[in-house]
C-alpha positions, 0 to 999 in steps of 0.5 A, a space after each residue: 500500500 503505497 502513501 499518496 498524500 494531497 495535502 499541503 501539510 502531512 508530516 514527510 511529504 506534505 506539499 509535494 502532489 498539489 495539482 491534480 496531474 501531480 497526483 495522478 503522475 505519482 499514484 501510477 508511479 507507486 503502482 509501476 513500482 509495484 504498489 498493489 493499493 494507492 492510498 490517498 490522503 487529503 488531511 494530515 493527521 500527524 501530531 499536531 495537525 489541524 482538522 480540514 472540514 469535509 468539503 476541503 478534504 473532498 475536494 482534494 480526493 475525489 478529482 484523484 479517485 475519480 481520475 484514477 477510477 479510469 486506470 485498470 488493476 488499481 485498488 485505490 483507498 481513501 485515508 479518511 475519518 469522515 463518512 461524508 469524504 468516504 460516500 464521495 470517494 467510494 462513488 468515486 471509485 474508491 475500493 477500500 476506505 483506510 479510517 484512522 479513528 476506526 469509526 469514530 463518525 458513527 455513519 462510517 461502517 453504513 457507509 463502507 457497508 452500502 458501497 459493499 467496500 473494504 475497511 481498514 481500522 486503525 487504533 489512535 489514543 485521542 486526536 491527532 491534535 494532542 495524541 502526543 501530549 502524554 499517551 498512557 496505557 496499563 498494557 499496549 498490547 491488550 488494549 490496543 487488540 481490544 479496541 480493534 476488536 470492539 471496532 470489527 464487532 461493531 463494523 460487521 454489526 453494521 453490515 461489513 464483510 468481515 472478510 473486506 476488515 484489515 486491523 492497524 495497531 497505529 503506530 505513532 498514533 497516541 503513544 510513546 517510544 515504547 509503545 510504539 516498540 512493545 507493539 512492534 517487538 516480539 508478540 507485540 500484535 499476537 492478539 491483533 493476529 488473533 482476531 483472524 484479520 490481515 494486519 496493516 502496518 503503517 511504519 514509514 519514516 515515523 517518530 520512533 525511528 527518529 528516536 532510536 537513530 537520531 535521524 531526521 524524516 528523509 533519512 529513515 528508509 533503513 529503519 522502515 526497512 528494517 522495521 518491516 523485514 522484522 514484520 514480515 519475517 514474523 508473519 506479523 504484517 499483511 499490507 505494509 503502508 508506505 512513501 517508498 515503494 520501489 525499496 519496499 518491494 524489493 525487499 519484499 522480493 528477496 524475503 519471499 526468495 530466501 524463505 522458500 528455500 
C-alpha cells in the first residue's frame, strides 16, 4: 500500500502532489513500482495537525479517485475519518476506505457497508491534535487488540464483510517510544493476529525511528526497512503502508526468495 498524500501539510511529504496531474503522475508511479493499493490522503493527521472540514478534504480526493477510477488493476483507498469524504470517494471509485479513528463518525461502517467496500481500522489514543501530549496505557498490547476488536464487532454489526476488515495497531498514533516498540517487538500484535484479520502496518519514516537513530524524516528508509523485514519475517504484517515503494518491494522480493528455500 503505497502513501499518496494531497495535502499541503502531512508530516514527510506534505506539499509535494498539489495539482491534480501531480497526483495522478505519482499514484501510477507507486503502482509501476509495484504498489498493489494507492492510498490517498487529503488531511494530515500527524501530531499536531489541524482538522480540514469535509468539503476541503473532498475536494482534494475525489478529482484523484475519480481520475484514477479510469486506470485498470488499481485498488485505490481513501485515508479518511469522515463518512461524508468516504460516500464521495467510494462513488468515486474508491475500493477500500483506510479510517484512522476506526469509526469514530458513527455513519462510517453504513457507509463502507452500502458501497459493499473494504475497511481498514486503525487504533489512535485521542486526536491527532494532542495524541502526543502524554499517551498512557496499563498494557499496549491488550488494549490496543481490544479496541480493534470492539471496532470489527461493531463494523460487521453494521453490515461489513468481515472478510473486506484489515486491523492497524497505529503506530505513532497516541503513544510513546515504547509503545510504539512493545507493539512492534516480539508478540507485540499476537492478539491483533488473533482476531483472524490481515494486519496493516503503517511504519514509514515515523517518530520512533527518529528516536532510536537520531535521524531526521528523509533519512529513515533503513529503519522502515528494517522495521518491516522484522514484520514480515514474523508473519506479523499483511499490507505494509508506505512513501517508498520501489525499496519496499524489493525487499519484499528477496524475503519471499530466501524463505522458500
Amino acid at each position: 500500500m503505497s502513501i499518496l498524500n494531497v495535502t499541503p501539510d502531512s508530516f514527510s511529504d506534505g506539499g509535494k502532489c498539489t495539482t491534480l496531474a501531480d497526483a495522478v503522475t505519482a499514484a501510477l508511479r507507486q503502482r509501476d513500482q509495484g504498489a498493489a493499493i494507492i492510498d490517498i490522503g487529503g488531511e494530515s493527521t500527524r501530531p499536531g495537525s489541524l482538522p480540514v472540514n469535509a468539503a476541503e478534504e473532498a475536494a482534494r480526493v475525489v478529482p484523484v479517485v475519480e481520475a484514477l477510477a479510469r486506470e485498470k488493476g488499481l485498488i485505490i483507498s481513501v485515508d479518511t475519518r469522515k463518512s461524508e469524504v468516504a460516500r464521495l470517494a467510494l462513488q468515486a471509485g474508491a475500493h477500500i476506505i483506510n479510517d484512522v479513528t476506526a469509526l469514530e463518525d458513527p455513519q462510517m461502517a453504513q457507509v463502507v457497508s452500502q458501497a459493499g467496500a473494504g475497511l481498514a481500522l486503525m487504533h489512535i489514543q485521542g486526536e491527532p491534535g494532542t495524541m502526543q501530549d502524554n499517551p498512557q496505557y496499563h498494557d499496549v498490547k491488550t488494549q490496543v487488540a481490544a479496541h480493534l476488536r470492539d471496532r470489527m464487532q461493531l463494523a460487521i454489526a453494521a453490515g461489513v464483510n468481515p472478510q473486506a476488515i484489515a486491523l492497524d495497531p497505529g503506530i505513532g498514533f497516541g503513544k510513546n517510544y515504547t509503545h510504539n516498540v512493545q507493539l512492534l517487538g516480539p508478540g507485540g500484535t499476537d492478539q491483533i493476529l488473533a482476531l483472524g484479520r490481515p494486519l496493516l502496518l503503517g511504519v514509514s519514516r515515523k517518530s520512533y525511528l527518529g528516536t532510536l537513530l537520531g535521524r531526521q524524516v528523509a533519512d529513515r528508509l533503513a529503519g522502515t526497512l528494517a522495521t518491516l523485514a522484522v514484520a514480515i519475517s514474523r508473519r506479523s504484517a499483511h499490507i505494509l503502508r508506505v512513501h517508498d515503494v520501489a525499496p519496499t518491494v524489493d525487499l519484499v522480493k528477496v524475503w519471499r526468495e530466501l524463505d522458500s528455500v
